[in-house]
N, C-alpha and C positions, 0 to 999 in steps of 0.2 A: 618758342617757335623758331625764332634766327639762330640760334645755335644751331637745331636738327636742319636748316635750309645750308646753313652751313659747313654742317657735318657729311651732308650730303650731295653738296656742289664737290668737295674735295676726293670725296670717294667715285664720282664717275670722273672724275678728272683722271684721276690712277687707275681706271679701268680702262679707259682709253688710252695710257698709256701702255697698259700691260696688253692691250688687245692690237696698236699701235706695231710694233715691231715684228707681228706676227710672220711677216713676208721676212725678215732678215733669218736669212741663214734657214728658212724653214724647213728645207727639204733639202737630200744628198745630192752634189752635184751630178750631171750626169756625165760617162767618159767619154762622148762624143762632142762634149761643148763645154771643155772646162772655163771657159770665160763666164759662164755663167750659174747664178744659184738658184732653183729656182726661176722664177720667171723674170728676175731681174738682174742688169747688168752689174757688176763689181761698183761701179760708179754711182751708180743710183742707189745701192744699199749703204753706202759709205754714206750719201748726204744723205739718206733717209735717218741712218745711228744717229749722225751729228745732229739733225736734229730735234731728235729723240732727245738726248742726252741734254741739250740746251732748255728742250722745254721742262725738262726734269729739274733741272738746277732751278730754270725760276718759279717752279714749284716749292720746291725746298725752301727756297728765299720768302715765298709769298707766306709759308705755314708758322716757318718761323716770326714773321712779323705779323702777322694774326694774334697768334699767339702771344705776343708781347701787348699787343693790343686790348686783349680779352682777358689779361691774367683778372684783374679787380671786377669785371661785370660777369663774364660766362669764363669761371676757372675751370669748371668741365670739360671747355670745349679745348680749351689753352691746353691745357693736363694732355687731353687725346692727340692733340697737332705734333706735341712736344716731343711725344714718345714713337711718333711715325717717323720724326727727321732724324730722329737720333738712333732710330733702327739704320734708319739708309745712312747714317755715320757712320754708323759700328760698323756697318759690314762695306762700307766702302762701294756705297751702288754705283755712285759715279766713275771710280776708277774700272770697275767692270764694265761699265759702260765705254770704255775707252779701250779696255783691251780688242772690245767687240770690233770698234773703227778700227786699230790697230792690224788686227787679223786681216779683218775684211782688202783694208788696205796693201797688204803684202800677198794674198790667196789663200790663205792658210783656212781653207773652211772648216774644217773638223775644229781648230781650236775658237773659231769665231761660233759655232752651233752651242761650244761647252760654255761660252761666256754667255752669250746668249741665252743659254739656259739659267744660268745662274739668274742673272740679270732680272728673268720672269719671276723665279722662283723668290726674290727678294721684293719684288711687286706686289706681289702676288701676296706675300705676308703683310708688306703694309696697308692692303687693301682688309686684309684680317684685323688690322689694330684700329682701323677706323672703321669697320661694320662692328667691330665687339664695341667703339663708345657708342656709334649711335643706339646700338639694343639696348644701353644703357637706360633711355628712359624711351617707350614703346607710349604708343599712339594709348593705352590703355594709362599708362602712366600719369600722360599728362592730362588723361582724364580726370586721374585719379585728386592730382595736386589740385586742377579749378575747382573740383568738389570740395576739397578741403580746407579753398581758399574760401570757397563760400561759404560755410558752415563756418569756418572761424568767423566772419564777418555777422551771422546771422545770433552768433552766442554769443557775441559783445554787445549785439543787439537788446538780446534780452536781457543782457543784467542793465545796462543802460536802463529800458524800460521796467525792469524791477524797483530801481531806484527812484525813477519818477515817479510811479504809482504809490510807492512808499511817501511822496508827498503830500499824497488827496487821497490816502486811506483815514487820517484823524478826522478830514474834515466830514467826510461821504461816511465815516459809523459814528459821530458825535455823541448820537443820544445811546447807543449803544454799551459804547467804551465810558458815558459818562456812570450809566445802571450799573453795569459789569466791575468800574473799579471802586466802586462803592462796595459791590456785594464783596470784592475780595479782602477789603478792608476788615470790614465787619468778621467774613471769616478767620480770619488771622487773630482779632480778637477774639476771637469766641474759644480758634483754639490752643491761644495762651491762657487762658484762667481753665479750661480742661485742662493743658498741662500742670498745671499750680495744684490743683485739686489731687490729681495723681501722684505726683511726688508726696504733698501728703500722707495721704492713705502709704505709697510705699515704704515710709517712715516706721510707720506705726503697726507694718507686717512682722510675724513671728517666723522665725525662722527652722525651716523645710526639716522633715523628719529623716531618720536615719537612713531609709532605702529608697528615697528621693534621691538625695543628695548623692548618695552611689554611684546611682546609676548615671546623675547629669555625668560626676566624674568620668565615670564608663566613654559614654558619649564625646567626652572632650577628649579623650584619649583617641577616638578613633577620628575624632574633627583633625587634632593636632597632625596625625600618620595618613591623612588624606592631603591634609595642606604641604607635608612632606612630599608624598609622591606626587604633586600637581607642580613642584617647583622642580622634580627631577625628569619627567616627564618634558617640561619646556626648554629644561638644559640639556637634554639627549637631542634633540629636535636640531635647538645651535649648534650643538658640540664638534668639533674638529674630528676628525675619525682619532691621533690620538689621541685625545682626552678620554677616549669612550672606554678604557679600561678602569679609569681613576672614578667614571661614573658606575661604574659596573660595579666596585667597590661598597660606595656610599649605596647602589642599590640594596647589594646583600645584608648591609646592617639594616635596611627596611624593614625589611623580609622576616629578620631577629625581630623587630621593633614588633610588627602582625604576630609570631607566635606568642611574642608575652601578652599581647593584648586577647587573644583567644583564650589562652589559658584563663585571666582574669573574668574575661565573659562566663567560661564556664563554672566556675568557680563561683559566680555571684548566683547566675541560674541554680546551683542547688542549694542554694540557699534556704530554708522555710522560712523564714518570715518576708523575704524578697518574692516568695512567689505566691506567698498569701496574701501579701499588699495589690501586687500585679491581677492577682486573681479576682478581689474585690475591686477593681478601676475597672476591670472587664479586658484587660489586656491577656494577649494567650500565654499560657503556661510556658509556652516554647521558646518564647520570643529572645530569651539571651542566648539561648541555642541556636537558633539561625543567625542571631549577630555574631556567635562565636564562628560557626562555618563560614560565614561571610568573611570574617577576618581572617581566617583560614586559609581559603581558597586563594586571598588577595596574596596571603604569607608565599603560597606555590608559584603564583606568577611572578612574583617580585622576583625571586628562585629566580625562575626563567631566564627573565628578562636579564639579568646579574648576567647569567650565562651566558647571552649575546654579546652582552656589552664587552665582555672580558674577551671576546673573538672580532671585538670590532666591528660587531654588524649592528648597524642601527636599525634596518629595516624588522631583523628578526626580531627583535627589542620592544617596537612600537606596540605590537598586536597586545602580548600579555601586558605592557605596560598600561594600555588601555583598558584591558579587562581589570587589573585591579583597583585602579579607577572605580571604575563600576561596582566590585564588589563593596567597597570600602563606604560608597555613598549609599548603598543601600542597607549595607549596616547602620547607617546615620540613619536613616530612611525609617530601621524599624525603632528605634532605639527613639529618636522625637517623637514618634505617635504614642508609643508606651510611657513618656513622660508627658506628654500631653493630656492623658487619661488620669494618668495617676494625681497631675494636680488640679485639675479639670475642677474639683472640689473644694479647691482649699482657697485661702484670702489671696495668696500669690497668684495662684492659675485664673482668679476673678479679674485680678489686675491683670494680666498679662493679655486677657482677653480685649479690655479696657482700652488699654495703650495700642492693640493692636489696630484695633477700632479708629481711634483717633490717627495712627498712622496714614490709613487708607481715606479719612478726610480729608488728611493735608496735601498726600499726591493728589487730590480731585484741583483744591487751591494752587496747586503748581499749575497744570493743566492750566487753568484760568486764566494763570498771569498769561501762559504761554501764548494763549488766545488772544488776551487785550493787547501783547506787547506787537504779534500780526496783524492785528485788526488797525492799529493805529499805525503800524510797519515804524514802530522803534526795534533798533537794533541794543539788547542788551545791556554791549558793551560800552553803549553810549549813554546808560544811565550812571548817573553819579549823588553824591549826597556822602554825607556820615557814614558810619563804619558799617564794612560790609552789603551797601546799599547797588553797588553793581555788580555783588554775585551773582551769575546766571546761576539758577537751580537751587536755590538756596532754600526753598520750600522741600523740594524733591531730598535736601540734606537732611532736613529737620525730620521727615518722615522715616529719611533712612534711622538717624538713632533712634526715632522712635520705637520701628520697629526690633534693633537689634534690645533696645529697653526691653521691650515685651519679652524675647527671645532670652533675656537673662531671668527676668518672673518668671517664667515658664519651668526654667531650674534653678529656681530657687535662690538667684545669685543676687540678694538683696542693693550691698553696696554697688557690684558692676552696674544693676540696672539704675543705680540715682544718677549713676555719674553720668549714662546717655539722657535721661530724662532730662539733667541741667544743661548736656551742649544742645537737646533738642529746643528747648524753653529757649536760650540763650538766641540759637539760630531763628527761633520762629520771632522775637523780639526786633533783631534787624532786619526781617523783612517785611515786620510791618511798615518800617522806616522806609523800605524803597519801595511799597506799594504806594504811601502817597506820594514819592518823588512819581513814579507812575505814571501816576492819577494826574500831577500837577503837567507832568513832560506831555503827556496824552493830550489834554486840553488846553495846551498852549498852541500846538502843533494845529489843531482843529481851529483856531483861530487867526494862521497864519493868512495873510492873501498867496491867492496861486500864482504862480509867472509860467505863462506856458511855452516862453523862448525854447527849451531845452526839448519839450515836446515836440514842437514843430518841425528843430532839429533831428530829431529821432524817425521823425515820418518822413523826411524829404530821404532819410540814408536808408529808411527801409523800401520806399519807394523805387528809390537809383538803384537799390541791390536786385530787387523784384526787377526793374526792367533788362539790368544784367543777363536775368537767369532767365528772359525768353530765348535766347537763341545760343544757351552756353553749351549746350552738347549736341553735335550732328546738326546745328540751323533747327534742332528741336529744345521745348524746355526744357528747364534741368528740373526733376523729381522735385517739389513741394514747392513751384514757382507762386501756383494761384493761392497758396496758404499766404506765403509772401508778400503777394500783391492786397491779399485782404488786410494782412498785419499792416500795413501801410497805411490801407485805408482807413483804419481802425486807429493807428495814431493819430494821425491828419484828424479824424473825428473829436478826440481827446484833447487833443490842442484846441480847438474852436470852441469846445465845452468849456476848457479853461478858462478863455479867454469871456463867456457870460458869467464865470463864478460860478458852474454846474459843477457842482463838487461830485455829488452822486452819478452823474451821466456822464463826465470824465472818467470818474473809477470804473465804472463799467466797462468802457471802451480801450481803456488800459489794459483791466483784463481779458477783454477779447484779442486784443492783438497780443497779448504773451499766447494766450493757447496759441491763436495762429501761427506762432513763430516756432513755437514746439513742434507745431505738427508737422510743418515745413523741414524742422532740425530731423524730425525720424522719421521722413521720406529720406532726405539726404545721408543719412546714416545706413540705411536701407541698400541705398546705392552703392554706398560707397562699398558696404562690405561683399556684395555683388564685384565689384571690381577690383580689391583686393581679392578676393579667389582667382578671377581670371588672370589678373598681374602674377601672381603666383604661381600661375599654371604658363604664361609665356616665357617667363622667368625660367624655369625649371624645362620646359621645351627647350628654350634658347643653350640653356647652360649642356642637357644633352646630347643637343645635336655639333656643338662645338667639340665637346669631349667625343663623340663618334668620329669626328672628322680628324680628332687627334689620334685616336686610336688607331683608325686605317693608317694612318700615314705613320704612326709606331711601326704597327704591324712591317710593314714596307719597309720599314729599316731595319729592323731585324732581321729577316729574310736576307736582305741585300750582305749586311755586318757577318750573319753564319758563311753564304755563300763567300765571301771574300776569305774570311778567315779560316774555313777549308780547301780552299785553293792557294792557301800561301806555299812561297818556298823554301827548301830548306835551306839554311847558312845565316850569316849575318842579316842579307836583308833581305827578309821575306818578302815584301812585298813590293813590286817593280812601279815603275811612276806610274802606270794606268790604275793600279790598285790602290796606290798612294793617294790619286788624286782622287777615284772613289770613297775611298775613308774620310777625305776632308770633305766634301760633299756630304757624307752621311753626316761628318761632325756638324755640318752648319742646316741641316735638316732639324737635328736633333737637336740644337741652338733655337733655332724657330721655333718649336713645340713647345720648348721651358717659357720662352716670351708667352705662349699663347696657354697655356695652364696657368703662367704667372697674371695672365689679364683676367683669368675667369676667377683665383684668388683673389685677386683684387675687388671684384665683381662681388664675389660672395660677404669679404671684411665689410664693405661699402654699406653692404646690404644690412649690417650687422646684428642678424637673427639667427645666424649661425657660428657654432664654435669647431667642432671636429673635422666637416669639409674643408674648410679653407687650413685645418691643419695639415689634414691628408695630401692637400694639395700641395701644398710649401715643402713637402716629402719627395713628390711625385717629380715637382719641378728644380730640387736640388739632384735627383738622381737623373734626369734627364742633363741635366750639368755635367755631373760627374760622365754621363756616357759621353756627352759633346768632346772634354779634355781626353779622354780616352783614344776616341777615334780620332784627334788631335793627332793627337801623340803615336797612332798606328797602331794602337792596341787593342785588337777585336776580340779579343780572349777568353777565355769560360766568363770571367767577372764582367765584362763587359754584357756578356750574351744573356749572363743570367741577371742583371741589373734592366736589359731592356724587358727579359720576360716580367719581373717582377711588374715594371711602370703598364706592362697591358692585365697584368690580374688584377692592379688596384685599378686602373681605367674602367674593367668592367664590371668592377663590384661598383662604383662612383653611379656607371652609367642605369645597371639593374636598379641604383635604391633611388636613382630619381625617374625611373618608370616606372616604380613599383610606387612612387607619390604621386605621376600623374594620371599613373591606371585608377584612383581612387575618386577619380572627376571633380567637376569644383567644390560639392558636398553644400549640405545645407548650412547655412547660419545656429551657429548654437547659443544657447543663453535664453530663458524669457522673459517677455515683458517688453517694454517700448523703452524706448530710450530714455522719453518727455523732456527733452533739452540735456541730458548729460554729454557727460562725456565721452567720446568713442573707445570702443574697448579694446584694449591694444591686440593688433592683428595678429595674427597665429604667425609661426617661423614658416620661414622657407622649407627648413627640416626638420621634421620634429624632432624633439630628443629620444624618443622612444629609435626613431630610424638612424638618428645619429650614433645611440648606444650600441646600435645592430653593426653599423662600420668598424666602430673600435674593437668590436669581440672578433670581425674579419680581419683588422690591422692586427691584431693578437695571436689569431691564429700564424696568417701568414710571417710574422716575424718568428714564431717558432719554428714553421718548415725553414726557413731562410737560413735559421740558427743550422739544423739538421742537417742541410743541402752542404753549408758553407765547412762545415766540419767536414763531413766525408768527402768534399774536395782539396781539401787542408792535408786531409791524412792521406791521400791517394795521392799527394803533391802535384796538385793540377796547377797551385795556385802559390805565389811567390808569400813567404810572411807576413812581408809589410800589408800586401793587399790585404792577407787575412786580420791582420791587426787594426789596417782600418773598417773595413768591414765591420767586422763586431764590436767594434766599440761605435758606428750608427747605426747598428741595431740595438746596442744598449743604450743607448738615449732615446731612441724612438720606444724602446721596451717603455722608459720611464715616464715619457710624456702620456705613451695609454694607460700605464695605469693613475698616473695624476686626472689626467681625463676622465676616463673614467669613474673615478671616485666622486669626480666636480658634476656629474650628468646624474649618477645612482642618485648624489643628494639633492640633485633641483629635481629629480623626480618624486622622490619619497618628499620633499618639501610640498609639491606641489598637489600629490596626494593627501596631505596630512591638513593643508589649506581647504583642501575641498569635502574632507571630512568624510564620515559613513553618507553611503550613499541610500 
């Protein structure tokens, strides 16, 4: 808040300044009373300058020591003073301010009106350097920050009271957690001696008949060429654009990899004794006939996709790479049910069934643990004991070999499948060892005394945050104040429970103030993103009307730059000191504009949700450079004229794509579901990349005409070599930065498609 009180004492101080000298030199003398200008005597404009100029200087002195003042608390505000005084250095406001006494002093009014003028028009920009810091953060802004200092405060809140409730959860489910890890005990044993029994029996299995075994081959073949394209598939995704030929490569040997496998498929299908086996399990006749078109079809898109890569196009790449994907799993797809049927009969397909069975017990027993390890609110990774006793999941492990066990019975892979069956036995072994560390950690915990210090703690900081949030927006609440105030209550209640040894009416009241503080978190979340929309839309207002305000006053120099420059004269020196002095004028016009594009790049970097605007800009504000040194130097000439038309084509392609963002209104909230205490989801850009894309194909085109223009001015010798030789060589670098650009925007798009998956 002192920053913007002070951002804005400074700025009506310089408008009072700039509004201030209005009367000097305002009007032409008239020739009936040259003693006077205006309505005031020589004498009274002179002390009026002087002390203008006086109060200016201790201005300058007072920003600069502010500024010194503020670097370490408000760098902001320091940064914006810094850049106001160092404007009226550069351009020497003071000393114009002198010429103005100067003039006035001797009569000379015509040159005291031009100083005078200047004098404003230097004002007048610093008044522009200090209204661009304050828009920096808008009355929406600083909405934006208390909301999100409260929400931070509200989500340390709740893991705070996560943690506490984790201490009178053992005691509040005792009898519970006492039945529950007992029963997971039991199950652990019961299905370690199933596992014992199976390995067994899969000992004593005969091993899989001739068109069995075939076909698992078959199947592995197309398992193995699916595991290939799923690893090429994710390295096209990362790949550098060059690399994408050396993947396009390794594609097309896929591609080879799917015709030998289709051939094989069909080969096996005419098999008769393979389709009389097939035919007795009840499998269709067809069935290696579709797996073979399947691999087939996947062989054309692989094709395909080879083709893109080898052109460096990822996007064209993605689509059939995906589709073979598809087809490749659904070749797997027919090829397991048909081995599923075919052993469906046999001692292996009995077992595999078996093992499967048992697998899906033991994820029930994960489950379990997972239950008692919340119900008691131990964490994990705080279990310890003997080996492998604080693997998280390690139930969830044991199921996994199980079921890949079964998955090798099924084809018949007698050895693969003992070996998972021994890490399964093996893993279900250590966790029966960390069930009873469990069991033990669970009911120590339940037997601890409660201390409800840190409770109490937690209520008094949810309370003080609740009475915050009555009057934190407009003297009105802030969005989920009364959830707040209830979480409050609700711990204050929790702590008092504590404090009788209410283990169960504690736990309760724990849980009611987490919901509350949730619900509280997504009102506030609610809000906020209500106000990033609007922030977004002031932001983008603000940044527009600045760029129009730049543009008119291009405009105006250009205009003024032609007219001068066809009215030159012929000989050495074309242009006579009125002309001269008009050229420096437009120089230091043109000087101002570069500052004031160079603050709304700043604005934008700041911001840093955008990439291509603030590139455009740093273009815009180098060639506004280049015309300032020009008309320095007296040169208003084709390059000149065509360097200012360029800075208004890019001004108004700038101005069109950020009213083509704000013609689209704040737009609703997307994403569903509630928040329930997460975290915020990061705000959408200033620009999108879709609109940013849209600038660079404009920056593209237009460096082509420029290319165009600057030739047939070359060849008509409008234009001196050197110019032409610098010229195109910052078109050739600005060429290269769009297409680097460009390539960096295509891939966080297609990235960000590829994230979000079919729709």
């Amino acid at each position: 808040m002192k920053n913007m009180i002070l951002q804005r004492t400074m700025f009506w101080i310089l408008v009072g300044l700039v509004l201030a000298p209005a009367g000097v030199a305002a009007q032409p003398a008239a020739k009936a009373d040259k003693d006077k200008i205006g309505d005031k005597k020589p004498a009274d404009l002179v002390r009026s300058a002087e002390y203008i100029k006086k109060k200016f200087e201790e201005l300058l002195g007072s920003m600069s020591e502010i500024a010194d003042l503020m670097e370490e608390t408000e760098p902001d505000v320091a940064k914006i003073l810094r850049r106001t005084v160092e404007h009226a250095q550069r351009q020497l406001v003071t000393d114009k301010m002198d010429d103005v006494i100067k003039s006035l002093r001797k009569g000379l009014d015509e040159a005291a009106r031009q100083s005078h003028g200047e004098v404003i028009g230097h004002l007048t920009k610093m008044l522009r350097i200090i209204e661009g810091g304050m828009q920096a953060k808008s009355d929406t802004d600083k909405k934006l920050e208390e909301l999100r200092a409260v929400r931070d405060q509200i989500e340390k809140n709740i893991e705070r009271q996560k943690e506490e409730k984790s201490k009178t959860d053992p005691k509040a489910n005792a009898e519970e957690i006492d039945r529950q890890t007992r029963e997971l005990i039991e199950g652990i044993k019961n299905a370690i001696d199933k596992q014992k029994k199976l390995n067994d029996e899969t000992d004593k299995t005969v091993p899989a008949e001739a068109n069995f075994k075939k076909l698992a081959d078959l199947r592995q073949a197309v398992r193995d060429l699916l595991k290939k394209q799923e690893k090429l598939n994710a390295s096209t995704r990362d790949a550098a654009l060059a690399s994408l030929p050396v993947l396009g490569e390794a594609q097309r040997k896929l591609a080879g990899v799917a015709g030998q496998l289709q051939e094989k498929l069909v080969n096996a299908g005419k098999s008769r004794a393979m389709r009389k086996a097939l035919a007795k399990a009840g499998v269709k006749p067809d069935t290696l006939e579709t797996a073979a078109g399947l691999a087939g079809s996947a062989g054309g898109e692989m094709k395909q996709a080879a083709g893109a890569l080898g052109k460096s196009s990822k996007a064209q790449a993605g689509t059939p790479q995906a589709q073979a994907l598809a087809d490749l799993k659904s070749a797997d797809k027919a090829l397991t049910e048909a081995m599923q049927k075919l052993s469906a009969g046999t001692p292996s397909g009995k077992l595999a069934k078996k093992q499967g069975d048992l697998s899906q017990q033991t994820k029930k027993l994960a489950d379990l643990s997972d239950k008692i390890e919340k119900m008691a609110g131990i964490d994990p990774k705080n279990l310890s004991g003997k080996q492998g006793e604080n693997k998280k999941g390690g139930l969830n492990k044991a199921a996994g070999h199980m079921e890949k066990a079964s998955q090798k019975l099924s084809a018949a892979e007698k050895k693969p499948a003992r070996n998972e069956q021994d890490q399964a036995l093996s893993e279900l072994q250590k966790q029966l060892i960390r069930a009873a560390g469990l069991r033990r950690k669970a009911m120590g915990l339940a037997k601890k005394k409660m201390d409800p210090t840190d409770q109490q703690q937690i209520a008094k900081d949810v309370n003080k945050l609740a009475e915050r949030m009555k009057s934190g927006q407009d003297n009105k609440p802030m969005p989920g104040q009364k959830s707040a105030s209830k979480a409050g209550k609700c711990a204050a209640s929790a702590a008092g429970k504590m404090g009788k040894c209410d283990a169960k009416g504690a736990n309760k009241k724990q849980k009611e103030a987490l919901e509350e503080m949730k619900k509280a978190l997504e009102k506030l979340d609610d809000d906020i993103a209500k106000l990033e929309r609007r922030a977004k839309a002031e932001k983008l207002a603000s940044i527009e009307d600045r760029l129009e305000k730049i543009l008119e006053e291009q405009k105006e120099c250009t205009v003024r730059t032609r007219k001068t420059y066809e009215n030159r004269q012929r000989g050495k020196t074309p242009y006579d000191r009125e002309a001269g002095q008009a050229l420096l004028e437009l120089s230091k016009s043109e000087g101002g504009l570069a500052e004031e594009v160079a603050a709304i790049r700043q604005l934008l970097v700041g911001e840093g949700s955008t990439v291509v605007f603030p590139e455009i800009l740093g273009d815009v504000k180098q060639d506004l450079s280049d015309v300032q040194k020009r008309l320095a130097d007296q040169d208003p000439g084709p390059l000149t004229q065509i360097t200012q038309e360029e800075i208004e084509a890019v001004l108004e392609e700038l101005i069109n794509s950020v009213r083509k963002e704000l013609s689209k209104g704040p737009g609703r909230k997307k994403g569903g579901g509630k928040g329930g205490g997460g975290k915020c989801k990061k705000k959408p850009p200033l620009i999108p990349p879709l609109a940013e894309l849209r600038m660079l194909r404009m920056q593209e085109v237009r460096i082509r005409k420029g290319t165009e223009r600057l030739d047939k001015l070359s060849t008509a010798g409008k234009l001196p070599p050197a110019q032409v030789e610098s010229k195109t060589k910052k078109l050739a670098d600005r060429q290269q930065r769009v297409i680097k650009l460009t390539r960096e925007m295509a891939e966080k798009l297609l990235a960000a498609k590829l994230m979000a998956g079919p729709k």
